[in-house]
N, C-alpha and C positions, 0 to 999 in steps of 0.2 A: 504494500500500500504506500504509495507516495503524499507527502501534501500537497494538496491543490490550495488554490486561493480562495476557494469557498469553504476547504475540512479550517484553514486558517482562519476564519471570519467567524466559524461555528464556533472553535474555537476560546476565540477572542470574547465572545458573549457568554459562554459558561464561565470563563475566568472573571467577568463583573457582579456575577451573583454572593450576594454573602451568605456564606455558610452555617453563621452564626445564627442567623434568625431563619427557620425557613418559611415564614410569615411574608415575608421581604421578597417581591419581586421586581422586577424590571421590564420597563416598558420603551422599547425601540419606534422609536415619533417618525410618522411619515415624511418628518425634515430629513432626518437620517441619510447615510449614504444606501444605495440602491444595493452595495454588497450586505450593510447588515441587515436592510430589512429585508433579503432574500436570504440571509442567513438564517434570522428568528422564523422565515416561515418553516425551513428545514428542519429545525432544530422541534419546533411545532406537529409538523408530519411523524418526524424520527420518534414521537412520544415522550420528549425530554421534557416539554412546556407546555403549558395550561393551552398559550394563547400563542396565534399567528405573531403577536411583536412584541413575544416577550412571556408576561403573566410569570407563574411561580414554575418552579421547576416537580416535576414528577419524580414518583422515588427513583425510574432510573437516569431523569438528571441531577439527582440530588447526587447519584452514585458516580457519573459519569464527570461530573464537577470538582467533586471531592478527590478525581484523581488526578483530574487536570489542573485540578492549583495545589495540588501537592506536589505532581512534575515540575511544575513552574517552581514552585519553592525547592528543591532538590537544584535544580537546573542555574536559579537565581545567585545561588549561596556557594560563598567563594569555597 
């Protein structure tokens, strides 16, 4: 599996959710760039989020989150 510029975009929006709360969602504005609000619909379809732009994450993006900003932290740290 390679990254493409869209798994990067998907990405990028699981990594802004906080984990701490999972009350707490995020909502992608049709101001937005056309990559993340094609992103949040994917991410939507994939069954990771409530809502096409955004909404709360599902337990398997709560799962899929929690791995990707632990990679990032892993990845971040000298």
């Amino acid at each position: 599996m390679s990254l493409t510029t869209e798994l990067i975009e998907e990405l990028r929006i699981l990594s802004h959710y906080n984990l701490d709360s999972f009350q707490e969602g995020i909502k992608v504005h049709g101001s937005a760039n056309n990559e993340s609000i094609a992103a949040a619909k994917r991410l939507f379809e994939k069954g990771l989020t409530s809502q096409a732009d955004g909404g709360y994450l599902t337990d398997l993006g709560i799962e899929s989150a929690e791995h990707i900003q632990a990679a990032l932290t892993i990845l971040s740290s000298r």
